[in-house]
N, C-alpha and C positions, 0 to 999 in steps of 0.2 A: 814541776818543770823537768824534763828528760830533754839531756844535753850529751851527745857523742863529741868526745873531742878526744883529740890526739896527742897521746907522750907518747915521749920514748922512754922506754922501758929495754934496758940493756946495751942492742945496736942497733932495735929497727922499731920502727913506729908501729906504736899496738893502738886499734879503738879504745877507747873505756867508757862502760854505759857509766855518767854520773846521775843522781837525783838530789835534786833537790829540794830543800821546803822552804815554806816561808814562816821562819819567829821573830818578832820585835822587828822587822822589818830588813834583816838581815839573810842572807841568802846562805841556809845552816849546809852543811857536809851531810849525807844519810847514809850513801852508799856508793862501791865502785867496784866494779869487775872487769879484769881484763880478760879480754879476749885472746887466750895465748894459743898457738897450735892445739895443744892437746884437750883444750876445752873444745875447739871449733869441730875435732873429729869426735869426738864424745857425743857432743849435739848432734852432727851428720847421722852418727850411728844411730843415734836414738830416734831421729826424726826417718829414719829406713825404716824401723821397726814399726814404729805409728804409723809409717804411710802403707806396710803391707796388712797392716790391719783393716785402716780406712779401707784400700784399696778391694779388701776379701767382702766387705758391708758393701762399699757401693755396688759393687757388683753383683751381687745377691738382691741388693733393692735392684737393681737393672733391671735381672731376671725374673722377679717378681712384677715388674710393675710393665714389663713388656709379655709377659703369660696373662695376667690378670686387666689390665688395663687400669688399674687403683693403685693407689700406695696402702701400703699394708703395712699398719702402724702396729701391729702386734709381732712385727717379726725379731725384733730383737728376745721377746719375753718368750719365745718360740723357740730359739737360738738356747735361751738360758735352762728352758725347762729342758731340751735333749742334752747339755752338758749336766746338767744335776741327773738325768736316767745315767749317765753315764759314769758320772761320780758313784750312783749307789749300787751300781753294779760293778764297778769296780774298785772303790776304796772300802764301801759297806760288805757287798757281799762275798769279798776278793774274789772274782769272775777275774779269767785271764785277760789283760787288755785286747787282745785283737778282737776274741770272742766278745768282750764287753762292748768293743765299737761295733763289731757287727749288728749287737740285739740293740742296740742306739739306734744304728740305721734302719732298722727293721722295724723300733717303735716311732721311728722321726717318721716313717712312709705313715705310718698309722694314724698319726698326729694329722701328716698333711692331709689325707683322707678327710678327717674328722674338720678341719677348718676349711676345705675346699664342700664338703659337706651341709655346715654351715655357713657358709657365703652362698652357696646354689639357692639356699630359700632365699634372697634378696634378689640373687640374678633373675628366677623364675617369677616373681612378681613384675619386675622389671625396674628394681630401685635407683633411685639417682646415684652417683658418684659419693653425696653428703654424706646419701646412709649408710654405703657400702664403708666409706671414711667411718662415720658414727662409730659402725657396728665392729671395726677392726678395734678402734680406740677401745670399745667392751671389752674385746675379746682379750686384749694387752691387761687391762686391768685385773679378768677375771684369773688370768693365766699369773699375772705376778703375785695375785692371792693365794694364788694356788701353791705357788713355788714356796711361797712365806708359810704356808699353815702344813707342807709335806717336811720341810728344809730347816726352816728356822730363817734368821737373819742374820745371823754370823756366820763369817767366813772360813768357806771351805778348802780343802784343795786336794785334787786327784791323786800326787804327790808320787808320779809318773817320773819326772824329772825332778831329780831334788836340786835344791838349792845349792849351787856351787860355785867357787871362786872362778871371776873373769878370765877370759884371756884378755891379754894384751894384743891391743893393733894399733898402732901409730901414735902411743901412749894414751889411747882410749881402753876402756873395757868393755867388752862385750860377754854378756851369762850364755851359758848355754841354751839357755831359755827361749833368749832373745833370736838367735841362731834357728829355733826349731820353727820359729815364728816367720820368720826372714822367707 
């Protein structure tokens, strides 16, 4: 059972999420967090940062799905295999990063080629929507096999931006990270 209910904490009335459980038929204490300013911008911040991510996805599925007329279930696995070329040519093979984005971009055209490619034999037949879906769903699997058996499955990282202490904003923090993202 999730119960908001209101103290006062200081001088002004704070939310606090309670939960509760039920033992031996008594209503036990689990947990409580208040909602003070500096959590509330911490969340703000962070839910900025999540929504310009969403926002960079939807919109790439937009432009997919308004160019091609399908959803294109393989494009996340598409997304990850041009960030791992880009990892290995820039954390593997120290390529300088602008020139490492560049031959990114230049293998991403390559890629698009190669699955607009392999979509045209379904168009040319004249496949329903299912198989063109089917065949994207393949293609996402065969591509995350692929990332798995070039990559490995432990975590990488380009290490572009290192990891650095927040700034302060309205007793929030925000990484630099988060900022390049924004």
């Amino acid at each position: 059972v999730l119960k908001i209910e209101y103290y006062k904490l200081k001088t002004s009335y704070t939310p606090i999420l309670m939960v509760f459980g039920r033992k031996s038929n008594k209503q036990c204490y689990l947990n409580t967090l208040a909602m003070t300013p500096e959590i509330f911008v911490q969340l703000l911040l962070n839910a900025i940062v999540a929504g310009a991510v969403y926002a960079l996805v939807a919109a790439s599925f937009s432009i997919i799905y308004s160019t091609n007329k399908f959803i294109h279930m393989a494009h996340g696995s598409v997304i990850a295999l041009n960030v791992y070329i880009l990892y290995f040519l820039f954390s593997v093979l120290g390529i300088n990063f602008p020139i490492s984005v560049m031959l990114t971009c230049v293998g991403s055209m390559f890629i698009g080629f190669g699955i607009n490619k392999f979509y045209n034999q379904f168009r040319e037949k004249k496949a329903s929507l299912v198989i063109l879906l089917l065949a994207s769903i393949a293609l996402m699997i065969f591509l995350d096999a692929l990332i798995l058996l070039l990559f490995g499955g432990n975590l990488k990282s380009i290490g572009l931006i290192k990891a650095a202490k927040g700034i302060g904003f309205l007793g929030a923090v925000i990484t630099p990270m988060q900022i390049v993202i924004i």
